[in-house]
C-alpha positions in Angstrom: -11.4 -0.1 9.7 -11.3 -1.5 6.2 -9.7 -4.4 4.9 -8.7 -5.1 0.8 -7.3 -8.2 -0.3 -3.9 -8.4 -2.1 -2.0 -11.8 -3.9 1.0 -10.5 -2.3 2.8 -7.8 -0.2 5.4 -5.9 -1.1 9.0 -7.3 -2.2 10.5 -4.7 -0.1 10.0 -2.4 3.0 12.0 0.5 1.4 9.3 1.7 -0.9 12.6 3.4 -2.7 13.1 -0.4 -4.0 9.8 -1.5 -5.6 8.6 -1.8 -8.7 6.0 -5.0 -7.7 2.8 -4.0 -7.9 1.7 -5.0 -4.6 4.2 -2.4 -3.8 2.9 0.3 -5.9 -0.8 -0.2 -4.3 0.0 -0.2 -0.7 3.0 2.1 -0.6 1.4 4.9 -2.7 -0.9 5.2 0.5 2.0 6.8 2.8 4.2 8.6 0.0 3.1 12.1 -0.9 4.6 12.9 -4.9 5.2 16.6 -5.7 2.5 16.3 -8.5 -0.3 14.5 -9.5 -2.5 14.6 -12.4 -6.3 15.9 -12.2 -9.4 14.6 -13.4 -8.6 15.8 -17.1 -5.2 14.4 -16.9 -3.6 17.1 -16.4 -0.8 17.3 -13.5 -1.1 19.9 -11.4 0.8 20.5 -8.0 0.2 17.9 -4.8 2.9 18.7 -2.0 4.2 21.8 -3.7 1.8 24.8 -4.0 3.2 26.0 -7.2 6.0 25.0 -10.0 8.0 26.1 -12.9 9.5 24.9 -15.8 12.4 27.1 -17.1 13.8 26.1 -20.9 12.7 22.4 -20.1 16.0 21.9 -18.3 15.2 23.4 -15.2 12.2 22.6 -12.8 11.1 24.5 -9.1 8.9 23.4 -6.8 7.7 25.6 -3.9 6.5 23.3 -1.3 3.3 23.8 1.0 3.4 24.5 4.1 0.9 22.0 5.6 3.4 19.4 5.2 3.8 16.7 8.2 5.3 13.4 9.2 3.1 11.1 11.2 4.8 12.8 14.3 4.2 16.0 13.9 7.3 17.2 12.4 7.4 19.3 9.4 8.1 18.2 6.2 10.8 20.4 4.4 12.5 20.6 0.7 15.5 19.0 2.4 13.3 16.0 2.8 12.9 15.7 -0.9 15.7 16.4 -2.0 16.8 13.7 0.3 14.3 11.1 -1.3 15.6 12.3 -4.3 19.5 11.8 -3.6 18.9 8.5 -2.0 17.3 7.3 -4.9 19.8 8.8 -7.6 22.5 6.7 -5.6 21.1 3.5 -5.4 20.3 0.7 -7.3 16.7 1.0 -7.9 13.7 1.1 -10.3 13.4 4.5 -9.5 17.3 5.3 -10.4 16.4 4.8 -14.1 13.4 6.6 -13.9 15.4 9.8 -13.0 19.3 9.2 -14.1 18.2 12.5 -16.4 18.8 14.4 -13.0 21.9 16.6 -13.3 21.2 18.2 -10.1 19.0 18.5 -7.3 19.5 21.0 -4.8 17.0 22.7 -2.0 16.8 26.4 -1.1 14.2 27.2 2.1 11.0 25.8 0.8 11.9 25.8 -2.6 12.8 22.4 -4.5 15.2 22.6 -7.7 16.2 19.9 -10.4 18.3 20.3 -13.3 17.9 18.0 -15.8 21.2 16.9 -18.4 18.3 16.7 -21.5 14.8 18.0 -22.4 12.4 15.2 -20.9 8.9 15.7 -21.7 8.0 13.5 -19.5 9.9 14.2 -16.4 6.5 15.8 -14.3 5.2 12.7 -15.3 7.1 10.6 -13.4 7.0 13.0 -10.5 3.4 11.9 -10.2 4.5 8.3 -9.5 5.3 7.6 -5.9 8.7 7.5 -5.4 9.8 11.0 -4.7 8.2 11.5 -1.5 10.1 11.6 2.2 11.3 8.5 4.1 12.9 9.8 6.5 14.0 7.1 9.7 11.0 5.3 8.4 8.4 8.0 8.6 6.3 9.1 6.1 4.1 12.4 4.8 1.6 10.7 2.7 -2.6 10.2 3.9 -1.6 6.9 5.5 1.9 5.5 7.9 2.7 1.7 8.3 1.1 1.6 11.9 2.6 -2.8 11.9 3.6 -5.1 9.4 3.8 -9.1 9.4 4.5 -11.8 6.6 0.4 -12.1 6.1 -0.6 -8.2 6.1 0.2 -4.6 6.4 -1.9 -2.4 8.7 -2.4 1.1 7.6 -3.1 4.0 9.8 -4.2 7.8 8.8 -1.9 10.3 9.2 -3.1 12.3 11.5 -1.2 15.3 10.3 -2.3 15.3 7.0 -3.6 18.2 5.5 -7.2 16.5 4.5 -9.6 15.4 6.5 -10.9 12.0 6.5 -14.0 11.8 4.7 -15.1 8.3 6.3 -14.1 6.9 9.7 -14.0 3.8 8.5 -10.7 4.2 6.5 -8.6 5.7 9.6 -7.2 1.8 9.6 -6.6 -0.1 6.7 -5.1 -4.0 6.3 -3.8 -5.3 3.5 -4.0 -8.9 3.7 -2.7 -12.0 1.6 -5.6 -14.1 0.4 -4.8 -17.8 -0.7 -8.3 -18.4 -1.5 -10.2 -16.1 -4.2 -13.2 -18.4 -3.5 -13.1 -17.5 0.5 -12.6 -13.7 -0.4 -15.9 -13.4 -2.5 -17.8 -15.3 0.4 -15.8 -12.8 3.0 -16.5 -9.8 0.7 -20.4 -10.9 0.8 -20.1 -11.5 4.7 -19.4 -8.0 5.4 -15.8 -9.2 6.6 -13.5 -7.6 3.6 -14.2 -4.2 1.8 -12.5 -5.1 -1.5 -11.3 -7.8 -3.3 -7.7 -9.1 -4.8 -8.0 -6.7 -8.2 -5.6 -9.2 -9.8 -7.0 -12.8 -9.2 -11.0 -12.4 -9.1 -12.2 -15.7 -11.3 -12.7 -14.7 -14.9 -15.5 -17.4 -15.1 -17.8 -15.3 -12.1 -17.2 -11.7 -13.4 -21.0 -12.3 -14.9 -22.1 -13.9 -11.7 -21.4 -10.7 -9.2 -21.6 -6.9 -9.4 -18.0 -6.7 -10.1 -15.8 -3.4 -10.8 -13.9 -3.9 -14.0 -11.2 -1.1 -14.8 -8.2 -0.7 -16.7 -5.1 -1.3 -15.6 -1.3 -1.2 -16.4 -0.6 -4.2 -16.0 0.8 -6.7 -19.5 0.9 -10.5 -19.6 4.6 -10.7 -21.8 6.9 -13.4 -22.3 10.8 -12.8 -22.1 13.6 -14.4 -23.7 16.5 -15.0 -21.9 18.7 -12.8 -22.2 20.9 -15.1 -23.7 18.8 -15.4 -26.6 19.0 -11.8 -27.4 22.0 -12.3 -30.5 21.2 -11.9 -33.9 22.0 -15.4 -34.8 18.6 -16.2 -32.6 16.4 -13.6 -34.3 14.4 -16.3 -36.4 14.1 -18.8 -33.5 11.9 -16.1 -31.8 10.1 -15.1 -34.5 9.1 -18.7 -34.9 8.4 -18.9 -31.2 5.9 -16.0 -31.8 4.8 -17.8 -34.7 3.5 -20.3 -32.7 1.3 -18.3 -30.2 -2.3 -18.1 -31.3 -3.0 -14.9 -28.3 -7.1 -15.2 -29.6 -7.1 -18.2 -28.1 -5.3 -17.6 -25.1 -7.7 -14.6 -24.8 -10.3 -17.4 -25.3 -9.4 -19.5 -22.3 -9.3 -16.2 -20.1 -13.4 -15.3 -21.2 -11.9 -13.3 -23.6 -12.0 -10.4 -20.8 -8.8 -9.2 -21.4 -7.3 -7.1 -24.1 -4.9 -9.0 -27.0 -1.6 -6.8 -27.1 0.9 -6.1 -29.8 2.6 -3.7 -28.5 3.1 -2.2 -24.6 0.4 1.1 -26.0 -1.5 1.9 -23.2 -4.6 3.1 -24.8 -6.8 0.6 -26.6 -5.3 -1.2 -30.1 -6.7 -0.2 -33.1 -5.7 -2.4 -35.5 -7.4 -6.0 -35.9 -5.3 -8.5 -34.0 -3.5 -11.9 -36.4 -3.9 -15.0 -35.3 0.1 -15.3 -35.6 2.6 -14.4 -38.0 4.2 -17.4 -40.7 6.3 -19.5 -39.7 9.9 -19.7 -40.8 12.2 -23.2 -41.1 12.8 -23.6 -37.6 16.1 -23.3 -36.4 17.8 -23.7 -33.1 16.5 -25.9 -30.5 13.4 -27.5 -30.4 13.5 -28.1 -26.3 12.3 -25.0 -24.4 11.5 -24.1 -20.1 9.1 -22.2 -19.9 8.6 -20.2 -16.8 6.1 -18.7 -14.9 4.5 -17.9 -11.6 1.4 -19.7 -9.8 -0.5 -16.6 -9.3 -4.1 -17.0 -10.8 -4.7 -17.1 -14.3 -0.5 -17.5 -14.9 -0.7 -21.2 -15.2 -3.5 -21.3 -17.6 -1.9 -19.0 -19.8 1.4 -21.3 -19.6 -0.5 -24.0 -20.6 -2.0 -22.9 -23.4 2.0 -21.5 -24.9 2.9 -25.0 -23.9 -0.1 -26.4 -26.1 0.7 -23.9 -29.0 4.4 -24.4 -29.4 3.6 -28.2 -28.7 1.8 -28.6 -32.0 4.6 -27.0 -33.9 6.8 -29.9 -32.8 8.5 -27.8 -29.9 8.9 -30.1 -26.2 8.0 -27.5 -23.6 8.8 -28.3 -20.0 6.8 -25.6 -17.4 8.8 -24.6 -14.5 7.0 -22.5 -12.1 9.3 -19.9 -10.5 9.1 -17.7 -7.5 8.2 -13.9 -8.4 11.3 -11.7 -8.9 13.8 -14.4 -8.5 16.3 -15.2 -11.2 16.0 -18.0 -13.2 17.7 -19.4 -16.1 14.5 -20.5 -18.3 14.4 -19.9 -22.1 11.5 -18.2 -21.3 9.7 -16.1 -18.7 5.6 -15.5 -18.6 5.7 -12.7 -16.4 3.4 -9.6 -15.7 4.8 -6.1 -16.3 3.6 -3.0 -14.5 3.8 0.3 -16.1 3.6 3.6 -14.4 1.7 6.8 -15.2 -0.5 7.8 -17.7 1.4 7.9 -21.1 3.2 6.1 -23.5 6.7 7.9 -22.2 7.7 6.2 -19.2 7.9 2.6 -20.5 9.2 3.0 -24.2 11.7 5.5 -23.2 13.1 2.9 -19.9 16.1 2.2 -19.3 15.4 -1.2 -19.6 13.6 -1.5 -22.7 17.2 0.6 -24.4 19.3 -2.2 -23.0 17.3 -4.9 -24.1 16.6 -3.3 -27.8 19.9 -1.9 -28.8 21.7 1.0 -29.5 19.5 2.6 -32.2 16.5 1.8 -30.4 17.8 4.0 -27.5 18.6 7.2 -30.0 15.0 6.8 -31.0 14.0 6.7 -27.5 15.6 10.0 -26.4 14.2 11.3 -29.5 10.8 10.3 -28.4 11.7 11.8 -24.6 13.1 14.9 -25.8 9.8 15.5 -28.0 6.7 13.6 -27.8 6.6 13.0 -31.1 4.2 10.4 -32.0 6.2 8.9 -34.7 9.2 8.3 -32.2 6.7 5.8 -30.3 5.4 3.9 -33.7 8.9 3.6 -34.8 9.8 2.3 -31.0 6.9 -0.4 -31.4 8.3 -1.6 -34.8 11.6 -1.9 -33.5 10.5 -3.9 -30.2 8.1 -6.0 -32.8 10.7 -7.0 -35.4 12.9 -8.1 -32.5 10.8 -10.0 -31.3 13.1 -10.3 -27.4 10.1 -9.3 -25.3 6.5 -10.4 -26.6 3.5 -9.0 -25.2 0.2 -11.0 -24.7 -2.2 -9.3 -23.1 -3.4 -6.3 -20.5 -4.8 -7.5 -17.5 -8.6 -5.6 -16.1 -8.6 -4.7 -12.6 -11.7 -6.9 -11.6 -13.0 -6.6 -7.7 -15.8 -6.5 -5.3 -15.8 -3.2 -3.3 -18.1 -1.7 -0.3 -19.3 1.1 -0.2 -16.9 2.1 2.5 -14.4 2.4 -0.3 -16.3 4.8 -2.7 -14.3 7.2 -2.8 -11.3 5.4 -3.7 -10.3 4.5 -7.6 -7.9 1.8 -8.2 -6.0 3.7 -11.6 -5.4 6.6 -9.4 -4.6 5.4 -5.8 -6.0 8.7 -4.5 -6.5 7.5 -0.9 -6.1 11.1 0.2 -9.7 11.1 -1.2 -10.9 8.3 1.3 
C-alpha cells in the first residue's frame, strides 16, 4: 500500500465533470485514454492497437483486445463511444474540449469520429483522460475506486489490466487530504506517507529536503469579473495590471516559480517588466479581491493587495471557497491546463468567449493549422485585453519513496507503477 498526500479530492465523482486538478491526478489512475504520448512526445496508441487519420476529418481507432473492467468484463468500442456521447451531451469541461465532434459511431472493435473541422490538435486531447469507459461506475484504467470518504480515496489495481504490477506495494493506493504540510514532511520521513502534497510543500524548505521539483501546468492568474469585460473598462485593467510588480510577488514565493506573461507552456524567453505605465485612473478605486486559502494563495493576495494599495486603490481580500461563484472584482485563482502543447488552452472554448469574436477566428485558425503566428497573435490579443492576467506557473515540489519510482507526476503513467 502507498499513500500520497493531496490539498483536496476531487470536486466530483463523475470523472466526466472535472476539470480540478485533484481530479485530474487521482482519476487519471482508473480511466484508460485511446492515446498517449511517448517518451519523445510523440502519441502513439494506448487502448487501441492501431489508428488512422483520413483527410484530418476522419479518425479510427481499432481497439485491443486485452481490454477489461475491474470485473472481468470486456471492454468494447461501444464503451467508448459511449464515454464519448455522454460527454458530447452534457455540460462538461470535456464538452468543449470535443464540441468539433460531428460524429461518433462504433463498428465491432473499431472506434470512428468525424470531426466538422481540421483540428490539429484533436489526438491531443485524446491523450487527456476523459475519453475512457464509465460504465455503472466501473472502470478500465490500471486502478478502480475500491472506497471513497470526505478525507480520502482508496485506490485498488485492476486486476484485469493488461500490465503487470511492477511493485506490490502499489496494488492499494490512498489519496488523503493533509491540513498540515508541516505533519506531511514529518509523516513522509516516518515512513508513514510515500509522497507529498505536489502543490503546497513550503517554498522556504525546498533547500532543506531532497525534494522533487518538476514542471507543471498549473498558472497563478487573476480574473476580472466578467462584468468588467466592456470596452468602457479596458483602461481600468490595464491600470490594475499596472500596479502588479509579479518580480516581487515571485520574490515573496523564493523566487521558485516562473513570472508569466502569457499562458505559453514552455519557458518565456523574453525578459520580464516590472509593470507596464500607468494610465489616469479611471473607474473605481474600491476593489474585492478574491482568492482561496490553499498554501501560498494568501501570500500572493497580499502582496496584489500591497501593490494596488500604493497606487491609492482600497482592496478588501475575501477568501472564497474553490469553484464556487462569487461576485468579486477579482479572482486569484489557479488554472490547470491539459496536454503537452500550446493548442488545447489558447484554442478553448473558454478563452473565445472571454476574448471576443476575432480572437476566436484566430483561434480556429491556429486549430486548423498549428501555425505559430496564430498563437503569438492569440497572446497579444489576450495581453492588450488585459480580462485574464497571468502571474505565475506553479513547480510541482514533493517528497517521494522509492516505492513510487516509477511513477512521474507530468505524465500520470501509473500503468508504469
Amino acid at each position: 500500500m502507498s499513500k500520497i498526500c493531496v490539498d483536496l479530492l476531487p470536486l466530483s465523482d463523475n470523472p466526466f465533470l472535472v476539470n480540478d486538478y485533484s481530479g485530474v491526478l487521482i482519476y487519471s489512475a482508473i480511466m484508460d485514454p485511446l492515446v498517449k504520448f511517448d517518451k519523445r512526445n510523440r502519441i502513439i496508441p494506448n487502448a487501441c492497437k492501431t489508428f488512422i487519420n483520413e483527410k484530418d476529418l476522419f479518425f479510427e481507432f481499432v481497439l485491443r483486445s486485452d481490454l477489461y473492467f475491474q470485473d472481468g468484463q470486456r471492454v468494447s468500442a461501444k464503451d467508448y463511444c459511449d464515454s464519448l456521447n455522454y460527454i458530447l451531451n452534457n455540460r462538461c469541461y470535456a464538452k468543449f474540449l470535443f464540441e468539433n465532434i460531428k460524429n461518433v459511431s462504433c463498428v465491432n472493435d473499431k472506434l470512428q469520429i468525424e470531426l466538422f473541422n481540421k483540428d490539429v490538435y484533436f489526438l491531443e486531447k485524446l491523450t487527456l483522460m476523459y475519453v475512457s469507459p464509465f460504465k455503472n461506475r466501473l472502470t478500465s484504467g490500471p486502478y478502480y475506486i475500491q472506497k471513497s470518504t470526505c478525507k480520502e480515496i482508496t485506490l485498488k489495481r485492476n486486476p484485469y489490466y493488461r500490465k503487470k504490477l511492477k511493485n506490490i506495494n502499489n496494488d492499494i493506493i490512498i489519496f488523503n487530504v493533509s491540513k498540515s504540510t508541516i505533519k506531511e514532511i514529518k509523516d513522509f520521513i516516518s515512513g508513514k506517507i510515500d509522497m507529498t502534497n505536489p502543490t503546497t510543500f513550503p517554498l522556504d524548505k525546498v533547500n532543506n529536503y531532497n525534494v522533487t521539483i518538476n514542471d507543471s501546468n498549473l498558472f497563478f492568474v487573476l480574473k476580472f469579473n466578467q462584468k468588467y469585460f466592456d470596452n468602457k473598462f479596458d483602461v481600468w485593467r490595464k491600470n490594475i495590471f499596472g500596479c502588479i510588480d509579479k518580480i516581487k510577488i515571485s520574490e515573496k514565493l523564493n523566487y521558485i516559480y516562473e513570472i508569466k506573461d502569457n499562458f505559453l507552456l514552455q519557458k518565456s524567453s523574453k525578459k520580464i517588466d516590472k509593470h507596464n505605465n500607468m494610465q489616469k485612473k479611471i473607474f473605481n478605486s474600491s476593489i474585492t479581491l478574491g482568492y482561496c486559502e490553499f498554501y501560498p494563495n494568501k501570500i500572493i493576495a497580499l502582496q496584489i493587495k500591497k501593490q494596488l494599495e500604493k497606487f491609492g486603490y482600497v482592496v478588501k481580500l475575501h477568501s472564497c471557497r474553490l469553484a464556487e461563484p462569487n461576485d468579486n472584482d477579482i479572482n486569484l485563482e489557479i488554472n490547470y491546463v491539459g496536454g503537452n502543447s500550446n493548442g488545447i488552452f489558447y484554442t478553448s472554448k473558454y478563452f473565445k468567449l472571454v476574448f471576443g469574436k476575432e480572437y476566436k477566428n484566430v483561434s480556429q485558425l491556429y486549430e486548423s493549422s498549428g501555425n505559430g503566428k496564430y498563437l503569438l497573435k492569440l497572446c497579444r490579443m489576450q495581453s492588450q485585453q488585459n480580462k485574464i492576467l497571468p502571474l505565475l506557473k506553479l513547480k510541482n515540489i514533493y517528497l517521494k519513496s522509492d516505492v513510487l519510482n516509477n511513477f512521474e507526476l507530468k505524465k500520470l503513467n501509473y500503468y508504469d507503477l
